[in-house]
C-alpha positions as CSV (number, residue, x, y, z in Angstrom):
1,X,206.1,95.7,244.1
2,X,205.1,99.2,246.4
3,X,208.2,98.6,248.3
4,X,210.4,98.0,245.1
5,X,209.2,101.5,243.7
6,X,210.8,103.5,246.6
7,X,213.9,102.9,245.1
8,X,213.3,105.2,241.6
9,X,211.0,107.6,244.0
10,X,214.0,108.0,245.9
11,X,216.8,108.3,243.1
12,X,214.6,110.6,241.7
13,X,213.8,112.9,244.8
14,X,218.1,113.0,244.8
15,X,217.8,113.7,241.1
16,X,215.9,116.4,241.9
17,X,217.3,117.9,244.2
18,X,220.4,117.6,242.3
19,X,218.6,120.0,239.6
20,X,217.1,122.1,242.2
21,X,220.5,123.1,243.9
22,X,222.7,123.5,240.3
23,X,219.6,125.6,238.7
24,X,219.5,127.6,242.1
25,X,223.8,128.6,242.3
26,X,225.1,127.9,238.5
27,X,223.1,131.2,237.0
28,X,224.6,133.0,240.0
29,X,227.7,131.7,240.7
30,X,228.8,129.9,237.5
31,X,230.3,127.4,239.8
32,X,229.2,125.2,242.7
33,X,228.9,126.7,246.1
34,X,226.6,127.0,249.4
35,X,222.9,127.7,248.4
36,X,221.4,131.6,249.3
37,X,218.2,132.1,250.0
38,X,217.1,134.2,247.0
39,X,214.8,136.8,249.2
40,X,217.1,138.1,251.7
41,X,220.7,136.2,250.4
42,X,221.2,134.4,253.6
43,X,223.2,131.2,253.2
44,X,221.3,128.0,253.5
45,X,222.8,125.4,255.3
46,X,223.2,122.1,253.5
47,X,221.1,120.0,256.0
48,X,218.2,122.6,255.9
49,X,218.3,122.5,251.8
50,X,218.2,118.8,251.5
51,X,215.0,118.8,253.9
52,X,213.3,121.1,251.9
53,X,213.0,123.9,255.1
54,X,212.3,127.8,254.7
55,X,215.1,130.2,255.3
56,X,216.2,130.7,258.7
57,X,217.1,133.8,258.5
58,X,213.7,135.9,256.5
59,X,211.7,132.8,257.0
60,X,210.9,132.6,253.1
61,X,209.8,129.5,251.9
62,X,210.8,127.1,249.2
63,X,209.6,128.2,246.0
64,X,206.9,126.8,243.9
65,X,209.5,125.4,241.5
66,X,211.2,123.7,243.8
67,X,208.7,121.3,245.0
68,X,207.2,120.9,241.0
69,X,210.4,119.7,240.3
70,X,210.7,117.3,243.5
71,X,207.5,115.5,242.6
72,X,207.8,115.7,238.5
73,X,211.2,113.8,238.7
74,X,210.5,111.4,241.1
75,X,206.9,110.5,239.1
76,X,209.0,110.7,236.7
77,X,212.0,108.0,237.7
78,X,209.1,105.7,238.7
79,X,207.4,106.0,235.5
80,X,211.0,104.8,233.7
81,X,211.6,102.2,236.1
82,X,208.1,100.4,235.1
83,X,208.2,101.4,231.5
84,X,212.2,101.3,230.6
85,X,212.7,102.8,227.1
86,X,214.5,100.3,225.6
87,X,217.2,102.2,223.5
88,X,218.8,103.7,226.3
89,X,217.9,101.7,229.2
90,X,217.0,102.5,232.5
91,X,220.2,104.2,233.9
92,X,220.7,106.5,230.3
93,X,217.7,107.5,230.8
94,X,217.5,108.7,234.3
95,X,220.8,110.4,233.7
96,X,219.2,112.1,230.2
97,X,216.2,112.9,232.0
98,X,217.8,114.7,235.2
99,X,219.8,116.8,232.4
100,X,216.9,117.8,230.2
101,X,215.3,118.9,233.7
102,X,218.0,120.5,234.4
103,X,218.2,122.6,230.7
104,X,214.5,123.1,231.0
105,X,214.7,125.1,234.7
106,X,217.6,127.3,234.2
107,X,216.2,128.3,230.5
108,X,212.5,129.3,231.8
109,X,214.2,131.0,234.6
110,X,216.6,132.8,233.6
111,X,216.6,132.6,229.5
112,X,220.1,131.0,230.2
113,X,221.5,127.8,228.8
114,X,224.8,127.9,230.5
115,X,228.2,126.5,229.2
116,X,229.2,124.5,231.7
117,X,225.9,122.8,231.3
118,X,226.4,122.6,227.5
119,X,230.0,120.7,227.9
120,X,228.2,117.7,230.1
121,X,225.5,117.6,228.0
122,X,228.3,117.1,224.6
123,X,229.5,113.9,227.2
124,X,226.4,112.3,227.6
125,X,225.3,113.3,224.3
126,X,228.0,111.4,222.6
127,X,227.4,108.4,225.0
128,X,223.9,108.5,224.4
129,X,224.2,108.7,221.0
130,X,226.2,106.2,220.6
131,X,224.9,103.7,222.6
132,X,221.3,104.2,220.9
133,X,223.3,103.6,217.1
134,X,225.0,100.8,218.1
135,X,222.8,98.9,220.7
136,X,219.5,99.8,219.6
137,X,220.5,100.2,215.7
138,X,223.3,97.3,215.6
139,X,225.7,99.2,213.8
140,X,229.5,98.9,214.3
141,X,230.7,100.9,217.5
142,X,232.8,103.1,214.8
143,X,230.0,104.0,212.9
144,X,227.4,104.3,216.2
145,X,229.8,107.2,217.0
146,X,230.1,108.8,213.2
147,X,226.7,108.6,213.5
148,X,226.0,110.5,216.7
149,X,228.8,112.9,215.5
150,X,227.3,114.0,212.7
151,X,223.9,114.3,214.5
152,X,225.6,117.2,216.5
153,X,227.5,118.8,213.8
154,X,224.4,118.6,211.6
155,X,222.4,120.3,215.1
156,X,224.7,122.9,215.5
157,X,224.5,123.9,212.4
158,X,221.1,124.7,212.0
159,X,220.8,125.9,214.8
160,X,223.5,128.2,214.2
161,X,221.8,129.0,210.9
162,X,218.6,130.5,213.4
163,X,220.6,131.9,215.3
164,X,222.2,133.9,212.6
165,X,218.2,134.9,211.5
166,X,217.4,135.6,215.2
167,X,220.7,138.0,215.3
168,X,219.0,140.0,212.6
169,X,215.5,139.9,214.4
170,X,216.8,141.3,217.4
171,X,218.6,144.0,215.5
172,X,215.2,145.0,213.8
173,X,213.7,144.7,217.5
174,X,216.3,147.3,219.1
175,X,215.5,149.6,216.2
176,X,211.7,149.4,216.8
177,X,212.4,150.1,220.3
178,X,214.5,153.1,219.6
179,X,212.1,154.5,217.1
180,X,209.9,154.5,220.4
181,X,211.8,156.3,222.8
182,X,212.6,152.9,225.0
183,X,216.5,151.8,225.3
184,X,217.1,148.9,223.8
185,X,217.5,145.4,226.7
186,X,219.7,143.2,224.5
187,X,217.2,140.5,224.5
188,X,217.9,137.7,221.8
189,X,215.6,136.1,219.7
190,X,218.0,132.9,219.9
191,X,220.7,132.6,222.2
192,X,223.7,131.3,221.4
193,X,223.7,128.6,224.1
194,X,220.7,127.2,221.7
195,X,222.9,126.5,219.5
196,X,225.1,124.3,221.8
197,X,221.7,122.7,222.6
198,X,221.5,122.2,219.3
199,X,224.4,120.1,219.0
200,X,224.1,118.2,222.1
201,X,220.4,117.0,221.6
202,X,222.6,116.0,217.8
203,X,225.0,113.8,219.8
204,X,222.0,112.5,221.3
205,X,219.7,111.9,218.4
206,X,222.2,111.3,215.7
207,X,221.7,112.2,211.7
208,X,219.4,109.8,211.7
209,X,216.5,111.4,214.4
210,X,218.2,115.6,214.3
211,X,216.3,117.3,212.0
212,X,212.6,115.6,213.3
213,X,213.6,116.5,216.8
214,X,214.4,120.0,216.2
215,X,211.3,120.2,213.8
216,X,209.3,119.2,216.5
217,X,210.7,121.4,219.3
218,X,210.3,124.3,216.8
219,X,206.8,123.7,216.0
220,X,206.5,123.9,219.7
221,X,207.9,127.1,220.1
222,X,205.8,128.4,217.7
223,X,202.5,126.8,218.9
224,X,203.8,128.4,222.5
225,X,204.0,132.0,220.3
226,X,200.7,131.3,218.7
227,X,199.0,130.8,222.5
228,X,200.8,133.5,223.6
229,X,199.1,136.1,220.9
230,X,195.6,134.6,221.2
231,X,195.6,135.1,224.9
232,X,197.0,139.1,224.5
233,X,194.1,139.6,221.8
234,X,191.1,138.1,223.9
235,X,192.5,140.1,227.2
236,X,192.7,143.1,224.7
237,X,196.5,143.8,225.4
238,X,197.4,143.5,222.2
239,X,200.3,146.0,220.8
240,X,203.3,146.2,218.3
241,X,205.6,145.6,220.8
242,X,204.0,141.9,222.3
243,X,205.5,140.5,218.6
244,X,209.0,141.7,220.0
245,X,208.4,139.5,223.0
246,X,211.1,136.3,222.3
247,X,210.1,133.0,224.4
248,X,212.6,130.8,226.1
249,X,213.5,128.0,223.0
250,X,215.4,125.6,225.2
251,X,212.3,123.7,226.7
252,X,210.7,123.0,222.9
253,X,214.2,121.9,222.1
254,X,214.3,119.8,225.0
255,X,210.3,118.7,224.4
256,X,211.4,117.7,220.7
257,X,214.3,115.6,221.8
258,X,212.0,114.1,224.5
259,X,209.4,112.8,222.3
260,X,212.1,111.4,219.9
261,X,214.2,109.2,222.7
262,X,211.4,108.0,225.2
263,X,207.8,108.3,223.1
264,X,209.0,108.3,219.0
């Protein structure tokens, strides 16, 4: 039984690394190419990456990030190869999992939830989608994919529907910031790759599960804002301007969609 769980320890070292290298070059490069070392911009040879070693070159090592993610998703991949969630199965969910890490990395880095991303994620959400309506709900496979259609139309659109509030927050926001004598950054309350998040975790969840997931990942934004505010007020750096501070929404989106497909 030890021996057999080397295999999802090792799919999901390779998973991870997988997420590690595309949430390391895609916010850069848009595309795939050699890794850099993100001190001194080196290039990182490919057998040096995949072994995890510091930067020849300034001697920097791997980041924090890099190893959480190793040893989350490889847990992780064990975890699903004991417990199997049986709506998707065990290679839907590997796949969905290695995405959502994938989501969750670039967004709290960067505040990014990049196109390209969004365009796999409309694939696998239909598939997943899908195959959850028609295996796991035994409806015909024409309706299985109505029903995950819908899911992401109904997704998008509320999520474009915040989006359109979050537009008008940010406008009040540059304002406030003018009125103060600082230039405004362009930050965005919601970013429009949310809303392609939006849709995809639809595709995923279908009409039927949508509107709980992106309840819940809501909520857990807010909760996240809530903490956020407590901790400035009992460090005593509380000021107008920390309610203009806008939180990364991917990761609650992604935590929402989570809970629905593996623990709901």
């Amino acid at each position: 039984m030890t021996l057999t769980l080397l295999i999802p320890f090792a799919l999901g070292w390779a998973g991870s690394l997988l997420v590690n290298y595309l949430s390391d070059v895609l916010p850069h490069t848009r595309r795939f190419s050699q890794p850099a070392c993100p001190h001194c911009g080196a290039k990182i040879a490919w057998s040096d990456y995949a072994l995890l070693r510091a930067c020849r070159s300034c001697g920097v090592v791997r980041s924090l990030r890099t190893w959480i993610t190793q040893i989350t998703m490889s847990v992780s991949f064990v975890y699903f190869w004991i417990y199997t969630p049986k709506a998707l199965g065990l290679p839907l969910s590997l796949i969905t999992l290695t995405y959502f890490a994938l989501i969750v990395v670039i967004d709290l880095e960067h505040r990014l939830i990049l196109f390209p991303t969004s365009v796999f994620g409309a694939a696998l959400g239909v598939i997943v989608g899908t195959h959850i309506y028609y295996s796991a709900k035994g409806l015909p496979f024409g309706a299985a994919l109505g029903a995950s259609l819908l899911g992401g139309a109904i997704g998008f659109g509320l999520m474009y529907l915040v989006y359109q509030l979050g537009a008008l927050l940010a406008h009040y926001r540059a304002r406030k910031m003018q009125a103060a004598g600082q230039a405004d950054d362009g930050e965005e309350a919601f970013g429009g790759g949310d809303v392609y998040l939006g849709g995809v975790l639809g595709l995923m969840l279908g009409w039927q599960y949508i509107l709980s997931g992106l309840l819940y990942g809501i909520l857990l934004g807010g909760l996240a804002s809530f903490v956020l505010l407590v901790a400035a007020l009992i460090q005593r750096k509380y000021s107008n301007q920390l309610l203009m501070i806008f939180i990364p929404y991917g990761p609650y989106l992604i935590a929402g969609a989570f809970y629905m497909l593996f623990l709901g």
